[in-house]
C-alpha positions as CSV (number, residue, x, y, z in Angstrom):
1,X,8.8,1.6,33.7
2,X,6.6,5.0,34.9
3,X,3.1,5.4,34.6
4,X,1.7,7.4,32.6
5,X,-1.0,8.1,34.9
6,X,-1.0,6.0,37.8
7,X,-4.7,6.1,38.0
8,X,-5.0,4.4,33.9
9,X,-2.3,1.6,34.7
10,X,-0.7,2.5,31.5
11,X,2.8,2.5,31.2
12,X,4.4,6.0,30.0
13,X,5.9,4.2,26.5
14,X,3.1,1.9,25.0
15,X,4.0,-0.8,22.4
16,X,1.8,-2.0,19.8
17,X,1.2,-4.6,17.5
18,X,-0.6,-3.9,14.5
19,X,-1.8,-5.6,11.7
20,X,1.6,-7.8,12.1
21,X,3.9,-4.4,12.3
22,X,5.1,-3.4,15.2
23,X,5.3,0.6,16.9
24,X,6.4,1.6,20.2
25,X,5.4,5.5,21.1
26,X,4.1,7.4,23.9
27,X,1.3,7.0,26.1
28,X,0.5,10.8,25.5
29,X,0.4,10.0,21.9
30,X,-2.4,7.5,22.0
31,X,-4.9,10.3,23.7
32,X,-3.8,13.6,21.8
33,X,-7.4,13.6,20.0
34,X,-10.3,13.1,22.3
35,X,-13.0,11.2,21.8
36,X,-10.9,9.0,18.9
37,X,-10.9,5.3,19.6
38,X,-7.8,5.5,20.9
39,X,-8.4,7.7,23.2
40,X,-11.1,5.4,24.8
41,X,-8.9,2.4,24.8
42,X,-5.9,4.3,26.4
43,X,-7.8,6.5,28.3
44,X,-11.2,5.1,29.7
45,X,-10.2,1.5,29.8
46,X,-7.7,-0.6,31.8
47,X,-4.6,-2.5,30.4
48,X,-6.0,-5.9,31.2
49,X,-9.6,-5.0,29.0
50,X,-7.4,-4.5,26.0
51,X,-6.1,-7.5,23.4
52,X,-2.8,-8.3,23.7
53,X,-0.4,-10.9,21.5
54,X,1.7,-13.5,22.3
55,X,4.8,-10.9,23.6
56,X,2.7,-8.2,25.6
57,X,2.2,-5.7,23.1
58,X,-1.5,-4.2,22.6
59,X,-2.7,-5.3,19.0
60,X,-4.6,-3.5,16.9
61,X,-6.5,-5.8,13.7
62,X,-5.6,-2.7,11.4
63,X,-3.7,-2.5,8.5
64,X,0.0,-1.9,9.8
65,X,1.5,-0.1,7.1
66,X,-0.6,2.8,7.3
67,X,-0.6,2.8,11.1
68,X,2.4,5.0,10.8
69,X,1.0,8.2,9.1
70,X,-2.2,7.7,11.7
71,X,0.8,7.8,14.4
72,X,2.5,10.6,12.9
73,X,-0.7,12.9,13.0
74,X,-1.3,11.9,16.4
75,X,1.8,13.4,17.1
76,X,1.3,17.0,16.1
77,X,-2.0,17.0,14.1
78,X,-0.4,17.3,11.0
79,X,-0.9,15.5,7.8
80,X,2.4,15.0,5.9
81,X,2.2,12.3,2.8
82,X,4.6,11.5,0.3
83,X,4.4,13.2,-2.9
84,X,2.9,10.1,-4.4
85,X,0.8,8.2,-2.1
86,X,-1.9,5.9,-4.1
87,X,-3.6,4.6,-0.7
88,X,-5.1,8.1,0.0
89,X,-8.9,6.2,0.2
90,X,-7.8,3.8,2.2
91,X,-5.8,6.3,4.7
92,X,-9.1,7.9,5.1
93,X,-11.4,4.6,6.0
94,X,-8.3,3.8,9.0
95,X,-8.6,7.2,10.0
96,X,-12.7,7.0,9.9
97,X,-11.9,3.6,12.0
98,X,-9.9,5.4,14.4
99,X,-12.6,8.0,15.0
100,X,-10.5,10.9,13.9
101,X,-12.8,12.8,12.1
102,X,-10.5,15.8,11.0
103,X,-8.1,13.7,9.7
104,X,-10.8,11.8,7.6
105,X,-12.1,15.2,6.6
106,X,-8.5,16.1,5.4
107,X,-8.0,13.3,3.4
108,X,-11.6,13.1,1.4
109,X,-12.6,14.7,-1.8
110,X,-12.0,19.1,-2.0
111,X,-15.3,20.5,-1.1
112,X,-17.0,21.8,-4.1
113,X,-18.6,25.7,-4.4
114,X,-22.2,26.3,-5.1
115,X,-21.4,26.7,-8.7
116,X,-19.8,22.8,-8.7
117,X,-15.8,24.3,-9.1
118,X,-13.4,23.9,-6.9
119,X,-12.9,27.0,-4.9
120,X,-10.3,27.2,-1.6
121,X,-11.9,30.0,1.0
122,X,-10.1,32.9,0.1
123,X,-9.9,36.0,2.0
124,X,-9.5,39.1,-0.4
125,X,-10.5,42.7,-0.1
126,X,-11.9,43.0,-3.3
127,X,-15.1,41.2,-4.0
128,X,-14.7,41.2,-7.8
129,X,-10.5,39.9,-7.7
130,X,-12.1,37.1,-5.6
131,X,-15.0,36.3,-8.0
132,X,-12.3,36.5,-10.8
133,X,-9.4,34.0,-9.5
134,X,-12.6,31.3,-8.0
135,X,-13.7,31.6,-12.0
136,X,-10.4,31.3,-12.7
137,X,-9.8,28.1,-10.6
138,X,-13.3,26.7,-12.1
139,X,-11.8,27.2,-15.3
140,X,-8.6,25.2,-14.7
141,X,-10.6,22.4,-12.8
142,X,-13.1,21.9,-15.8
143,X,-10.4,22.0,-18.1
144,X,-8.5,19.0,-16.0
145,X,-11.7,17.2,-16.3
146,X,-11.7,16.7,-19.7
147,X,-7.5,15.4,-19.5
148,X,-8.0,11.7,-18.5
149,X,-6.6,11.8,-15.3
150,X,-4.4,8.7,-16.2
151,X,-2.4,10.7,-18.8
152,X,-1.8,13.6,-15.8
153,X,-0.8,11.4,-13.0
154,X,1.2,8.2,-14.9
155,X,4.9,7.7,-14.5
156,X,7.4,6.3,-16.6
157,X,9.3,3.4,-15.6
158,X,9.9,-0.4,-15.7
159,X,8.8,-3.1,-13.9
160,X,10.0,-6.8,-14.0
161,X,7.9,-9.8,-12.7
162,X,9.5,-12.4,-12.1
163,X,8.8,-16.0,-10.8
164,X,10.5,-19.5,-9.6
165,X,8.1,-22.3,-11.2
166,X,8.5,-26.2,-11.8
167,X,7.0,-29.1,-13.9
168,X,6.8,-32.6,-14.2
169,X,7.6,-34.5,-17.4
170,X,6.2,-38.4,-17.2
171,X,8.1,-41.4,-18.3
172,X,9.7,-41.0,-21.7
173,X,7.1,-38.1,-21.9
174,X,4.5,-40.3,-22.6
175,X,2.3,-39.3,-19.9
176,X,0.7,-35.8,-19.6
177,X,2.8,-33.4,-18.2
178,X,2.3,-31.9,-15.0
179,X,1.9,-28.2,-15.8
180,X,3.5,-25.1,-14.7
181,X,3.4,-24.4,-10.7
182,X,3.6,-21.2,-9.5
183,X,4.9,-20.7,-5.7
184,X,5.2,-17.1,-5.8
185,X,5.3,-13.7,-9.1
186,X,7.7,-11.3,-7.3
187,X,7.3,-7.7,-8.4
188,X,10.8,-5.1,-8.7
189,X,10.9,-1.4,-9.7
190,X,10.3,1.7,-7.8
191,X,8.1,1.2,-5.0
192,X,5.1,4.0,-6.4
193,X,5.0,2.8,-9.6
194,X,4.7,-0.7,-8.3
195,X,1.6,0.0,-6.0
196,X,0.0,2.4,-8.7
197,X,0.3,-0.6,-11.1
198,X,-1.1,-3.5,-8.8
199,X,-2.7,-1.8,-5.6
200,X,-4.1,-4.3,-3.5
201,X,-2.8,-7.3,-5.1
202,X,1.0,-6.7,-4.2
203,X,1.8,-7.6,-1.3
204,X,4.2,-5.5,0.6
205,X,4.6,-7.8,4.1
206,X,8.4,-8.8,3.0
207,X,9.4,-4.3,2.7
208,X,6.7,-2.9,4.2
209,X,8.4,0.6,4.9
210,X,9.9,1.3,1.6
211,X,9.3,4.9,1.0
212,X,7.7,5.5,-2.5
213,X,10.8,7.3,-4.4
214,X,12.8,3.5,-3.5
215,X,13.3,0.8,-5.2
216,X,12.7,-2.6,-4.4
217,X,12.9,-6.2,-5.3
218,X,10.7,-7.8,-2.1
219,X,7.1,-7.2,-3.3
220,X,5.0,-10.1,-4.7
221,X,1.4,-11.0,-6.1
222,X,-1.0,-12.1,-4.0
223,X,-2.4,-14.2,-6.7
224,X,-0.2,-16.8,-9.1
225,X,-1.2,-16.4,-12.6
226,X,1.5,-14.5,-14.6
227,X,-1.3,-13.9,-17.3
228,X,-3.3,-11.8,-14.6
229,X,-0.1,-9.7,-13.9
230,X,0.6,-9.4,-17.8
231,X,-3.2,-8.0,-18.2
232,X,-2.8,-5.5,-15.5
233,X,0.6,-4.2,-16.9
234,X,-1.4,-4.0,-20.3
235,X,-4.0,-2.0,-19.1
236,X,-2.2,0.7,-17.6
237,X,0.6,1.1,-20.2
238,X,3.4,-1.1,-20.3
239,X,4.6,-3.5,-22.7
240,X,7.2,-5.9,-22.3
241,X,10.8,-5.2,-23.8
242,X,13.1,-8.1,-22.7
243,X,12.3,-11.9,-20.8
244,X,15.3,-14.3,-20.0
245,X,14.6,-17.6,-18.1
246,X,17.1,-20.3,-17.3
247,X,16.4,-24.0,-16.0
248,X,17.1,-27.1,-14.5
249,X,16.4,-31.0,-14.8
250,X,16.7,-33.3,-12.0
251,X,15.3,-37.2,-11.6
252,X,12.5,-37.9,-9.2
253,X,14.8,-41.2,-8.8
254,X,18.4,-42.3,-9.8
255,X,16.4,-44.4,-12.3
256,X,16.5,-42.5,-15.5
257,X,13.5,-43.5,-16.6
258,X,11.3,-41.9,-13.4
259,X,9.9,-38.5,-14.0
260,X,11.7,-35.7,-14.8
261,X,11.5,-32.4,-12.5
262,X,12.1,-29.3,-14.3
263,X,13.2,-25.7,-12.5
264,X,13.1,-22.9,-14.0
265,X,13.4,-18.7,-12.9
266,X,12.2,-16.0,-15.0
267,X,11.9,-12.7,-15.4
268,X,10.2,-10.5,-18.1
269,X,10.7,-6.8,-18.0
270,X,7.7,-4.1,-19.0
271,X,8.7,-0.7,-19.8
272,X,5.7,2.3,-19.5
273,X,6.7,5.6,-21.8
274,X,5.9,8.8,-20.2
């Protein structure tokens, strides 16, 4: 394969590996913003100084799913995001990470006028049209302040949790019962409304790349108590509307009289009105 430079040892096509996921781009890519921490590793050190994994590729210890819209800036220095994109905070600390300080700038909070509104820099001709429409824009900021910002930005929807548990039932159910296990709560619906709902709890490792207007049925919990999933739902507006669950028994032994192992799968759908 070419060198990018012959003088950096880098190959012209780099792959990564990061946070698990895995990208393959250009060498040019990795360098577009001097000075970003990229740019140091790709530019002022050798291949051999950096970490590697088990098949070659450079790793990175970042979070992998949002390693793509860090890529896609470094590709023309622009910002595109999805319409909804709940992960806006923690965009901004991988792109503080990465050293890329006008991305991070992009993605923090509007800057704020000496009068505390919100006011874009506006280039107007009349001094007084531009004094009104900044009023103007205070006006509509302060008056969004008092909406709870819940009730602007929450989406309809339903979610259904579901999850594959089993128990053990003693002798002649005479002993105590071996209570509910939980391997896994899996999480379907649209893919926004299921990270707005459980942020970083859900683990997305299984369809990392979903786009947000998807649906999917390959999230799940990173914790095992249905009760904790129930009370998030609750807090943020849903309530459940339908559950169905179906089981099965089998013998520990062929001796009916050994403990009982009971299967089960079930699903309960919660339902959030717009």
């Amino acid at each position: 394969m070419a060198l990018a430079d012959p003088d950096s040892g880098f190959s012209e096509i780099i792959e990564l590996n990061v946070g698990g996921q895995v990208y393959v781009t250009r060498h040019k890519t990795l360098i577009a913003v001097p000075d970003s921490l990229l740019w140091t590793m790709f530019s002022r050190k050798s291949p051999k100084e950096l970490p590697r994994d088990s098949k070659g590729r450079f790793f990175l210890d970042r979070d992998g799913f949002l390693f793509r819209y860090i890529l896609d800036y470094l590709r023309d220095l622009n910002l595109v995001l999805p319409d909804y994109f709940p992960e806006k905070s923690r965009l901004q600390r991988e792109a503080d990470f990465f050293q890329l300080r006008e991305l991070a700038k992009r993605l923090g909070p509007p800057q704020m006028s000496k009068d505390n509104s919100i006011c874009e820099d506006i280039v107007q001709s009349d001094p007084e049209e531009s004094a009104q429409q900044c009023g103007g824009e205070a006006l509509r900021a302060g008056a969004a302040s008092l909406r709870s910002p819940s009730l602007d930005s929450r989406k309809s929807g339903y979610i259904t949790v579901g999850y594959r548990g089993s128990y053990t039932i003693g002798r002649d159910i005479q002993t105590d019962a071996k209570f509910r296990r939980v391997a896994r709560i899996t999480v379907c619906g649209k893919t926004s409304l299921a990270k707005e709902v459980f942020g970083d709890s859900l683990n997305e490792s299984r369809d990392p790349d979903r786009p947000p207007e998807r649906y999917t049925s390959r999230y799940y919990l990173k914790y095992n108590f249905l009760e904790q999933a129930f009370d998030r739902l609750t807090e943020v507006g849903f309530h459940m509307v339908a559950c169905s669950s179906t089981g099965t028994c089998a013998y520990t032994s062929n001796d009916p009289s050994e403990d009982k192992i009971w299967t089960s799968y079930t699903e309960y759908v919660f339902c959030r009105d717009q």
